[in-house]
N, CA, C and O atoms as a GROMACS GRO file, in nm:
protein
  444
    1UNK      N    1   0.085  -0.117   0.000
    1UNK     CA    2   0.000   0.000   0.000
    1UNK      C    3   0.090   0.124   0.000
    1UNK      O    4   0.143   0.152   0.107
    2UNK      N    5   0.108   0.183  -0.081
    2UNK     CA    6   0.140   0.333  -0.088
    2UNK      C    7   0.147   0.425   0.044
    2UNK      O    8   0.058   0.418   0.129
    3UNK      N    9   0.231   0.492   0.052
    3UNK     CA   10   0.214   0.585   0.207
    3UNK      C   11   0.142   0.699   0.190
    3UNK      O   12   0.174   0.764   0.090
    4UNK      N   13   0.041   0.749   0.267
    4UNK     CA   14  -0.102   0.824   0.210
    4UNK      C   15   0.015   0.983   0.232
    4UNK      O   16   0.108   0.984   0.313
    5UNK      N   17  -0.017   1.089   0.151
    5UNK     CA   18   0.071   1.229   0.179
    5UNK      C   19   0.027   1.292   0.302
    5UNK      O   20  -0.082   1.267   0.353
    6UNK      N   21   0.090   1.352   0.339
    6UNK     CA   22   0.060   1.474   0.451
    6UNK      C   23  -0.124   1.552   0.414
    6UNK      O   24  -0.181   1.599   0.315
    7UNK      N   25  -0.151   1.533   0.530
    7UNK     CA   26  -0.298   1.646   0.568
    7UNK      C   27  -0.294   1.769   0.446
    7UNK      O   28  -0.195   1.759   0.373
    8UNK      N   29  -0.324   1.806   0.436
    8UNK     CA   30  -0.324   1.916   0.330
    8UNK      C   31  -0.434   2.053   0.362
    8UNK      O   32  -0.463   2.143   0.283
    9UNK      N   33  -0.492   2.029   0.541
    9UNK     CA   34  -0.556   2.112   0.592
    9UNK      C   35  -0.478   2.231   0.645
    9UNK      O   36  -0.532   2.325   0.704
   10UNK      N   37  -0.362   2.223   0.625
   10UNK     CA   38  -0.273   2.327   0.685
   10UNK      C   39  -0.340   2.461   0.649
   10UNK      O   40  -0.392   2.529   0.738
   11UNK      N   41  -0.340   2.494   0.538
   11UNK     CA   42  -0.376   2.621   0.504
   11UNK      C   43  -0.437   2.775   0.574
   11UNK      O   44  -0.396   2.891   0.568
   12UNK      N   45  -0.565   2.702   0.645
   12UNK     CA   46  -0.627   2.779   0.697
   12UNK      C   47  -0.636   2.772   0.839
   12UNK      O   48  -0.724   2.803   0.919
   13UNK      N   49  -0.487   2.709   0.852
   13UNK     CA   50  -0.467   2.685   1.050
   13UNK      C   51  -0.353   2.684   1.058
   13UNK      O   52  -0.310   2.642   1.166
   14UNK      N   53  -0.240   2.733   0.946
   14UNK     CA   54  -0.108   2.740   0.970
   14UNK      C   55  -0.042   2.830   1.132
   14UNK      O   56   0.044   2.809   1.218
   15UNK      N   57  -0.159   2.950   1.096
   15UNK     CA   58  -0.160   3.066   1.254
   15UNK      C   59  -0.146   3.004   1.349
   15UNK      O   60  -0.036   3.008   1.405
   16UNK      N   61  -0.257   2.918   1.405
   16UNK     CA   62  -0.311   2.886   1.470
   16UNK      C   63  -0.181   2.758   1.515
   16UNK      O   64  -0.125   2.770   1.624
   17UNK      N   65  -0.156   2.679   1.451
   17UNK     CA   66  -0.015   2.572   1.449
   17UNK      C   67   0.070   2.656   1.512
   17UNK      O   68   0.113   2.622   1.622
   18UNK      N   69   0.106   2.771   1.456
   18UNK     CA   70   0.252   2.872   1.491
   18UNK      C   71   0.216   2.883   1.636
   18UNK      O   72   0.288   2.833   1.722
   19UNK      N   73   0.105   2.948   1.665
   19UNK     CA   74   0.081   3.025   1.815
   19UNK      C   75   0.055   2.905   1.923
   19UNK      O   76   0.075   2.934   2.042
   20UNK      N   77   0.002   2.746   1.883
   20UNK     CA   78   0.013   2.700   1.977
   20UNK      C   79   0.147   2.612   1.966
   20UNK      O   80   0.175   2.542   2.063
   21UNK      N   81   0.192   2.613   1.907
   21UNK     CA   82   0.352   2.521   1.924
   21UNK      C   83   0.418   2.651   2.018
   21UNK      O   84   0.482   2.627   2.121
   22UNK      N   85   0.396   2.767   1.978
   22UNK     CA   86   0.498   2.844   2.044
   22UNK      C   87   0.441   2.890   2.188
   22UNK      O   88   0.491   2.980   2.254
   23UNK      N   89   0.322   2.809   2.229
   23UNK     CA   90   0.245   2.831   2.384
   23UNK      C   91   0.376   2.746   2.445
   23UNK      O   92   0.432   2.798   2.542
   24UNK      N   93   0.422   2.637   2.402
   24UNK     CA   94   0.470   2.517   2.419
   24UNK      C   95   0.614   2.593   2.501
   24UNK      O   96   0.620   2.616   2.622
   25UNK      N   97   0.702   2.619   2.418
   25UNK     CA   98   0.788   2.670   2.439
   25UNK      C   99   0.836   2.782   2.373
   25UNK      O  100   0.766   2.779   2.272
   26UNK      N  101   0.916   2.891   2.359
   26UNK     CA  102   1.015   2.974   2.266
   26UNK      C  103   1.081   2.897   2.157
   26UNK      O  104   1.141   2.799   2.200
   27UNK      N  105   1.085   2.914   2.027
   27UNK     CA  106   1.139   2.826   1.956
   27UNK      C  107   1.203   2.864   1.823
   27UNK      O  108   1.161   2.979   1.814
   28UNK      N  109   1.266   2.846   1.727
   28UNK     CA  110   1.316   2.905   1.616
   28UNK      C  111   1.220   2.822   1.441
   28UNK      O  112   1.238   2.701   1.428
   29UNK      N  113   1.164   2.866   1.371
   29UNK     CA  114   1.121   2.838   1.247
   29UNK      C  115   1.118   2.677   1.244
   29UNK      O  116   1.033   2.598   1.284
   30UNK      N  117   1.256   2.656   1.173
   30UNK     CA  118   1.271   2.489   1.216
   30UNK      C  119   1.212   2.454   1.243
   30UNK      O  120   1.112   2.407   1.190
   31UNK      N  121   1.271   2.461   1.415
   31UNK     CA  122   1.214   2.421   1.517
   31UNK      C  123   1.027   2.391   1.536
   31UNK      O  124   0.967   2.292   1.578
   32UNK      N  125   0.985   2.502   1.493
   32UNK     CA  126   0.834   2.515   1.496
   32UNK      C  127   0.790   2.403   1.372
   32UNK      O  128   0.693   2.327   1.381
   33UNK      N  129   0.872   2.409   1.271
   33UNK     CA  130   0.791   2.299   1.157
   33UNK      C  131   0.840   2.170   1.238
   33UNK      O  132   0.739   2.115   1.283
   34UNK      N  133   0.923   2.120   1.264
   34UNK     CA  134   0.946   1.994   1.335
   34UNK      C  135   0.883   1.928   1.429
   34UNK      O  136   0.870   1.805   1.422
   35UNK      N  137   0.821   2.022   1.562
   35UNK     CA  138   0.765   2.001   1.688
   35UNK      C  139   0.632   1.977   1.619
   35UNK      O  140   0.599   1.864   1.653
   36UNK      N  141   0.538   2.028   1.538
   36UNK     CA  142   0.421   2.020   1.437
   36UNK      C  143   0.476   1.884   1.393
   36UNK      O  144   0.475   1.786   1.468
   37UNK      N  145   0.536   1.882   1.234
   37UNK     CA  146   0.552   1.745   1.259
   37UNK      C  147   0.518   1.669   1.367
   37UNK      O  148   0.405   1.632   1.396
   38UNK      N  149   0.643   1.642   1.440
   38UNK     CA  150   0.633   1.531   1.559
   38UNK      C  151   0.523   1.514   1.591
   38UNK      O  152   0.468   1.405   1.574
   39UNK      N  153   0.470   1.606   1.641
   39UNK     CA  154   0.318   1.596   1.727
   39UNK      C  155   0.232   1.507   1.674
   39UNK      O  156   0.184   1.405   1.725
   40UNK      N  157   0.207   1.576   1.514
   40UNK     CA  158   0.119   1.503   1.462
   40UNK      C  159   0.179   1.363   1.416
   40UNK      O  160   0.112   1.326   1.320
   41UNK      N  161   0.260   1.287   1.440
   41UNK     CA  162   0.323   1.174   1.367
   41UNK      C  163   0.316   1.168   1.202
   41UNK      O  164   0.265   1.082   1.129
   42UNK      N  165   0.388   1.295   1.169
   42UNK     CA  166   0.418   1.314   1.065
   42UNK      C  167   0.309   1.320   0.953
   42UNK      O  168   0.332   1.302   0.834
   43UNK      N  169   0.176   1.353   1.013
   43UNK     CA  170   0.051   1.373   0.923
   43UNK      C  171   0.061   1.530   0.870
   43UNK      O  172   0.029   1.556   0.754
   44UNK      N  173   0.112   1.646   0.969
   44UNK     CA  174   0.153   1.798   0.916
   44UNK      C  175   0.265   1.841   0.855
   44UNK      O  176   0.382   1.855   0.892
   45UNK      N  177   0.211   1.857   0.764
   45UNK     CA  178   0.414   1.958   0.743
   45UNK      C  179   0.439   2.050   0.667
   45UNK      O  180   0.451   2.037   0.545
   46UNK      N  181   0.457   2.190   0.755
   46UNK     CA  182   0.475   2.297   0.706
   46UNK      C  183   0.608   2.344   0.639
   46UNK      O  184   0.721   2.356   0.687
   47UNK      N  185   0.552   2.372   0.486
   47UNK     CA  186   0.631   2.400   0.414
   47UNK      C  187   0.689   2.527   0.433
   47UNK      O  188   0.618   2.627   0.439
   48UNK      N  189   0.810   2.532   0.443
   48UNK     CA  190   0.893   2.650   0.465
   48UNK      C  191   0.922   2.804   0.409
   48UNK      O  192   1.003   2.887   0.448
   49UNK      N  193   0.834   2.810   0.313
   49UNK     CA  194   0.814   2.890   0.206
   49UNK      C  195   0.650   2.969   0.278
   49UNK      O  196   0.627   3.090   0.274
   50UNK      N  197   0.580   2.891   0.323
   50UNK     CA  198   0.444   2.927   0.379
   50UNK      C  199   0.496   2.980   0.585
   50UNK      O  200   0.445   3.067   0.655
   51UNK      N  201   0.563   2.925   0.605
   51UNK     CA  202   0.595   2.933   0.765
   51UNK      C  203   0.678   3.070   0.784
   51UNK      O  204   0.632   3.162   0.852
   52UNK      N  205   0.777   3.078   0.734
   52UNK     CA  206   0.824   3.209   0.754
   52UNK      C  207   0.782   3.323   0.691
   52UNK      O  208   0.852   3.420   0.722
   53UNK      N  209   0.688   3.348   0.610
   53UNK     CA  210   0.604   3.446   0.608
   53UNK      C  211   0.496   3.477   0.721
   53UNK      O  212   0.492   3.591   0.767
   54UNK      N  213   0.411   3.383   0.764
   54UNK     CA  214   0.352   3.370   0.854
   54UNK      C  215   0.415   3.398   1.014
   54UNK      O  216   0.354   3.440   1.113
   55UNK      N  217   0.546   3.364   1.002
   55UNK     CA  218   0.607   3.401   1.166
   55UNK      C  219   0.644   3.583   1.126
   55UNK      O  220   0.674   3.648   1.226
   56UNK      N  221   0.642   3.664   0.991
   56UNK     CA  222   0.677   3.778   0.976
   56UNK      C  223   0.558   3.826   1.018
   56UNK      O  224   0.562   3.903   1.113
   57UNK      N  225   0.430   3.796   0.960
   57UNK     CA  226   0.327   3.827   0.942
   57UNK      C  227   0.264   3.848   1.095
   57UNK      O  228   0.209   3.955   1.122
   58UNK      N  229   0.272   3.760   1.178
   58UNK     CA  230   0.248   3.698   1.326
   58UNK      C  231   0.308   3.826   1.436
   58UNK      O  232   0.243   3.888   1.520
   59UNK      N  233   0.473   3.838   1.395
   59UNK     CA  234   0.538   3.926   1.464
   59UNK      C  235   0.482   4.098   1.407
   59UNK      O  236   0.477   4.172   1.506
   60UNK      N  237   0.459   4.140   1.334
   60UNK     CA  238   0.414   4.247   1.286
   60UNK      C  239   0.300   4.254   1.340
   60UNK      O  240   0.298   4.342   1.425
   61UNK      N  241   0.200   4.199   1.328
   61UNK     CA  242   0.069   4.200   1.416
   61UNK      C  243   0.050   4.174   1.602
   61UNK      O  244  -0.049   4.158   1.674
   62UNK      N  245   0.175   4.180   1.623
   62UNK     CA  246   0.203   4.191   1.768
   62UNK      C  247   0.182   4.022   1.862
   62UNK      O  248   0.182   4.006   1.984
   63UNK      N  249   0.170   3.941   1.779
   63UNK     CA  250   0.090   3.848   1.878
   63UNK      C  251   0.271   3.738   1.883
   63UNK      O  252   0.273   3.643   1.962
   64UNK      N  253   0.349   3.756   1.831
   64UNK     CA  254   0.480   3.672   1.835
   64UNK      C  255   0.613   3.767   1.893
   64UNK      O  256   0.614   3.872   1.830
   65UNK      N  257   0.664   3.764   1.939
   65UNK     CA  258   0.771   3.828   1.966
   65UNK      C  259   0.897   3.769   1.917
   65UNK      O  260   0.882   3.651   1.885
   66UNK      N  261   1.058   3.833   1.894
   66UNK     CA  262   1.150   3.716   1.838
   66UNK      C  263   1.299   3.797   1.872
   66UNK      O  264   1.298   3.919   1.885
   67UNK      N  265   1.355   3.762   1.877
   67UNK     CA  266   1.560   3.782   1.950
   67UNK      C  267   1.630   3.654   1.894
   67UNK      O  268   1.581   3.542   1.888
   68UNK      N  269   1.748   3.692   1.856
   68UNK     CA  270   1.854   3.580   1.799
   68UNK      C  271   1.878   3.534   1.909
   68UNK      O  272   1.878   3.601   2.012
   69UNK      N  273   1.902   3.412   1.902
   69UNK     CA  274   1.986   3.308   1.982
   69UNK      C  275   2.075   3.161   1.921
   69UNK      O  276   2.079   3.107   1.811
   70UNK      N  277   2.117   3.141   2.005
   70UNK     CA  278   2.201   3.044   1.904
   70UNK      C  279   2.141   2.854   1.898
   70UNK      O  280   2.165   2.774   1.989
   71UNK      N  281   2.086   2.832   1.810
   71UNK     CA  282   2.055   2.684   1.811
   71UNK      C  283   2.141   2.587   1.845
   71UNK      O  284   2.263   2.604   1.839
   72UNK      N  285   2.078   2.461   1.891
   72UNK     CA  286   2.075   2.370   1.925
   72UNK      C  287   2.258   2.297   1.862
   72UNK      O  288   2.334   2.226   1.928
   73UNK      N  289   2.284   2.369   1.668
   73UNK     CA  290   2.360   2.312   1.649
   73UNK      C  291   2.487   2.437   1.656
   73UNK      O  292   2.584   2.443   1.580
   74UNK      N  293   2.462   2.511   1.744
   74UNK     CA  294   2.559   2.614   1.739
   74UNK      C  295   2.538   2.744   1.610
   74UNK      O  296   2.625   2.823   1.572
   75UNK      N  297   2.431   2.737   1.575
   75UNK     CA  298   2.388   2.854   1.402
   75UNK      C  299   2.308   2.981   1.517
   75UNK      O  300   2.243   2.956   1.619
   76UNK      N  301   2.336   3.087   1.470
   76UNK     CA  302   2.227   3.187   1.479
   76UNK      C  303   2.140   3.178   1.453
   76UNK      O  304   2.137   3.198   1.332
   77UNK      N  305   2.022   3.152   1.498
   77UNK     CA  306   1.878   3.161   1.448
   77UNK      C  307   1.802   3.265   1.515
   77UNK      O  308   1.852   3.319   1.614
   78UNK      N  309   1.654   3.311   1.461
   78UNK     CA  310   1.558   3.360   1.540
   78UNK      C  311   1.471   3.305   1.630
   78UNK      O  312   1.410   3.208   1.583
   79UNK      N  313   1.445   3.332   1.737
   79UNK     CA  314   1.364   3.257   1.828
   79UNK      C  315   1.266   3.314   1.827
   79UNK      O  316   1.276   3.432   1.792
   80UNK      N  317   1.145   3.272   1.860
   80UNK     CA  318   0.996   3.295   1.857
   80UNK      C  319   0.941   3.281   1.953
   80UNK      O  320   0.958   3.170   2.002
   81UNK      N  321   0.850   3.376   2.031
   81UNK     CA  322   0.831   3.378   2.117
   81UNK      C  323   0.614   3.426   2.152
   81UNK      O  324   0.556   3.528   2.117
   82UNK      N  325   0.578   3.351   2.198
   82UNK     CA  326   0.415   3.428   2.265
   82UNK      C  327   0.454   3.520   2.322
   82UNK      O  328   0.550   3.527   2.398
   83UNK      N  329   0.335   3.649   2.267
   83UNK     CA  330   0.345   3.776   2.398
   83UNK      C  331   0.208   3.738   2.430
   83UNK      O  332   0.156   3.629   2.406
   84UNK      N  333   0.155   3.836   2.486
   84UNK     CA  334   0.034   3.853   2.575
   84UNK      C  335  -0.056   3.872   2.488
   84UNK      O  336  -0.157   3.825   2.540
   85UNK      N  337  -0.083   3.914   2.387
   85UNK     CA  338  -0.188   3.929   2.316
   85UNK      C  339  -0.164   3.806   2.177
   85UNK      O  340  -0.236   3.796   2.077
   86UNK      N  341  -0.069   3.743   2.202
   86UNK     CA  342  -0.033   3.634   2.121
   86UNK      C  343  -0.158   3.472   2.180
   86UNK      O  344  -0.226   3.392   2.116
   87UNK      N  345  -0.123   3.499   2.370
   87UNK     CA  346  -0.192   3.374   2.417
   87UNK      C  347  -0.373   3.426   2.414
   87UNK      O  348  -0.465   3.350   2.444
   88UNK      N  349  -0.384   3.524   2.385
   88UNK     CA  350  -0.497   3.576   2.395
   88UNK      C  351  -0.582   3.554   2.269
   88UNK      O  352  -0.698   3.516   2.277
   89UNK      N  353  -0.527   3.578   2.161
   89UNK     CA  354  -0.558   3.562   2.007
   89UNK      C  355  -0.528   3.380   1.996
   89UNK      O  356  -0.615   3.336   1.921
   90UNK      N  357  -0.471   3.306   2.028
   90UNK     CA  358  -0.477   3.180   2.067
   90UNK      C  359  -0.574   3.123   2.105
   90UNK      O  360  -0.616   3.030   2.036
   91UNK      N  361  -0.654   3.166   2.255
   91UNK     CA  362  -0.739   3.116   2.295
   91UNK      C  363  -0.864   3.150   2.232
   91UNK      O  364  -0.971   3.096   2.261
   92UNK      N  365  -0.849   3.253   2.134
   92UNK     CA  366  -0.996   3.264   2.049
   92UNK      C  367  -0.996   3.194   1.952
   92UNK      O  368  -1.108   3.156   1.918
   93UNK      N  369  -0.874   3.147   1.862
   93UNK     CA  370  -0.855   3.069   1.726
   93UNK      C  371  -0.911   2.965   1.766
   93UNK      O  372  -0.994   2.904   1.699
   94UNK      N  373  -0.862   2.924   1.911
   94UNK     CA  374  -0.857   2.743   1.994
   94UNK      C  375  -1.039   2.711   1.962
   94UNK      O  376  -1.091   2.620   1.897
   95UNK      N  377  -1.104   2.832   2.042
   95UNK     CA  378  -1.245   2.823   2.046
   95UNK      C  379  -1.285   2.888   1.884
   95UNK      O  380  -1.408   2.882   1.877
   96UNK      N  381  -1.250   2.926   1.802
   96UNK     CA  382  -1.331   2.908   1.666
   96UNK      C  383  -1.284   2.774   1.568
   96UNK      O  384  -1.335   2.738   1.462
   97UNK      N  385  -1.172   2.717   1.639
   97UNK     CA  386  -1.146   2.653   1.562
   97UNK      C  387  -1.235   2.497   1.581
   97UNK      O  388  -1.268   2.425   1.487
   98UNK      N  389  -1.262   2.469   1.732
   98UNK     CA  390  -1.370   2.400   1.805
   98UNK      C  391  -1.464   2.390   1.725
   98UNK      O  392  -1.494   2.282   1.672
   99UNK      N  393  -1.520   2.488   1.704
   99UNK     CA  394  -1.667   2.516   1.722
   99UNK      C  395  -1.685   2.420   1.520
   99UNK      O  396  -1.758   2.328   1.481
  100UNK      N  397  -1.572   2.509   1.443
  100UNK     CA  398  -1.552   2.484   1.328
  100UNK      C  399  -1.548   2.318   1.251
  100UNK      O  400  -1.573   2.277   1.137
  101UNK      N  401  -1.506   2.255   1.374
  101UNK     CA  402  -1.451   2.115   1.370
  101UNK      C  403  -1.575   2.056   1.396
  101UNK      O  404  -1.600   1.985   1.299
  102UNK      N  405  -1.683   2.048   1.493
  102UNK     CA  406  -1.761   2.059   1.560
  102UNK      C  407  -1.892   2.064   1.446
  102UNK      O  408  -1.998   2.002   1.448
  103UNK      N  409  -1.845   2.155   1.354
  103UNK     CA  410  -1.977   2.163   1.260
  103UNK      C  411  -1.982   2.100   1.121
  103UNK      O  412  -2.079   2.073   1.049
  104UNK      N  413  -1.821   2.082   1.100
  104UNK     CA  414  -1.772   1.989   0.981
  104UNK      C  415  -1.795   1.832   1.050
  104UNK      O  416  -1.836   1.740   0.979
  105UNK      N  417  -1.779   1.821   1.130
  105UNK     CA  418  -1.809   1.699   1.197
  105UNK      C  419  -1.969   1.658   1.212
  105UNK      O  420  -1.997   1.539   1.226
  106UNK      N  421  -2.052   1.736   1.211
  106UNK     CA  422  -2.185   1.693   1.236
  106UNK      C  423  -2.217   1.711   1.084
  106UNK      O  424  -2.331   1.677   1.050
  107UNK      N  425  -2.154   1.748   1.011
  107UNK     CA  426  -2.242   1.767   0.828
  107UNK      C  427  -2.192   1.587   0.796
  107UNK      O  428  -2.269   1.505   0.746
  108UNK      N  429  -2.039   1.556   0.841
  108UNK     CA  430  -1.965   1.461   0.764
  108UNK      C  431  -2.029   1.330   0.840
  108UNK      O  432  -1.989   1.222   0.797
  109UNK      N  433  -2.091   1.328   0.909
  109UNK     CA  434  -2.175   1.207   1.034
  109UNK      C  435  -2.315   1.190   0.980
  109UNK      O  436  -2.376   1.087   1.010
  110UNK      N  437  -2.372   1.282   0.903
  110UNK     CA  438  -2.486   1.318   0.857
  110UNK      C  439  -2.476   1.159   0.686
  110UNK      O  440  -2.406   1.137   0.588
  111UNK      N  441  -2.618   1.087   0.767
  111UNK     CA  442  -2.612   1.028   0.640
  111UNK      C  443  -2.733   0.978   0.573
  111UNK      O  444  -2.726   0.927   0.462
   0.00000   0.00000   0.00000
């Protein structure tokens, strides 16, 4: 049997991925597509071309904060960080995203 591709729901929850991986801990780009990965056992995976626009996009709109630090393999990277209006805009995505799942789920049960 063929290995089925990655979810392809990313699109319209990439935000939402960024802000709660980074509830998790402070973390650098990479870092953030990897921990996604993992989580999901390799069903997500944010393409790198879509992620760092989104962490520009994130930090400009106030909800990410970010400072160099040095990675894991000794490289400069940017670290990423929740501010306060980051966990706040979080906990509203968390609950629209609920509610969203919640209603795709009762159409797709429907038979």
């Amino acid at each position: 049997m063929p290995s089925r591709p990655p979810v392809d729901a990313l699109r319209g929850s990439l935000d939402l991925l960024v802000l709660k991986t980074l509830s998790l801990s402070p973390m650098h780009g990479w870092g953030i597509s990897q921990r996604v990965q993992q989580i999901s056992d390799g069903e997500l995976e944010m393409n790198q071309g879509s992620l760092y626009p989104a962490l520009q996009r994130l930090e400009k709109a106030g909800l990410i904060a970010s400072d160099w630090g040095v990675s894991d393999n000794n490289r400069q990277a940017r670290f990423y960080r929740l501010t306060a209006a980051g966990r706040r805009a979080l906990g509203n995505e968390l609950e629209s995203w609920k509610r969203f799942a919640a209603a795709l789920d009762a159409v797709l049960r429907t038979t």
